[in-house]
N, C-alpha and C positions, 0 to 999 in steps of 0.2 A: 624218134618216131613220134609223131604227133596222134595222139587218140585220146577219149574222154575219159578211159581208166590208166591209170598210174600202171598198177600190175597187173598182169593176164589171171584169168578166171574161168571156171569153167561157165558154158552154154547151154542150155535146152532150146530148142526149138519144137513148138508143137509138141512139148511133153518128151523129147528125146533127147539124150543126150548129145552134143555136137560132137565129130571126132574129125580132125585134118583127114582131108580127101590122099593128101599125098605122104606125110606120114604118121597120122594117127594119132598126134598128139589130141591132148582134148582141154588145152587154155589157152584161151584168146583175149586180145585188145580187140575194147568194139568201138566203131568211130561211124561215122555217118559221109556221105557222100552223095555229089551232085550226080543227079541221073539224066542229063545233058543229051537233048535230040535235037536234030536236022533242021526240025523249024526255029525253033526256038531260040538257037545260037546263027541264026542265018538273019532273024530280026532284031539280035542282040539284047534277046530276055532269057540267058541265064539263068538267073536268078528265080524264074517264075518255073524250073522243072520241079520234082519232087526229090526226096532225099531218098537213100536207100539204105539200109542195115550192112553194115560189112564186119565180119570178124575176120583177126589177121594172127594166123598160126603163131604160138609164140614161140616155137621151132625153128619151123623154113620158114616163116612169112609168107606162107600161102594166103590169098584173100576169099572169103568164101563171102559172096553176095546174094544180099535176100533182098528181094521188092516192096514198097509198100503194101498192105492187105489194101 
């Protein structure tokens, strides 16, 4: 699996702690990912979407995705 931390860790968001939506674990790999719309890929600018925050259960590999602020 490709993500920017070696080992899984735990998360806060917004001062809380993160816990797997599906089963509760609470360490994650966090990696970054292309947040890819209609236009964008239709004129072949890619590369000009925003990124987004993904942590990825390090259980099931649930992926829980957060927007930029």
């Amino acid at each position: 699996m490709s993500s920017t931390k070696k080992t899984p860790a735990a998360v806060e968001i917004q001062g809380r702690p993160l816990k797997c939506l599906l089963c509760g674990h609470t360490e994650f790999w966090k990696r970054e990912a292309q947040l890819n719309t209609t236009g964008a890929t239709l004129l072949g600018l890619d590369w000009a979407n925003e990124l987004g925050s993904c942590y990825v259960c390090a259980q099931c590999r649930y992926i829980h995705w957060f927007l930029p602020e």
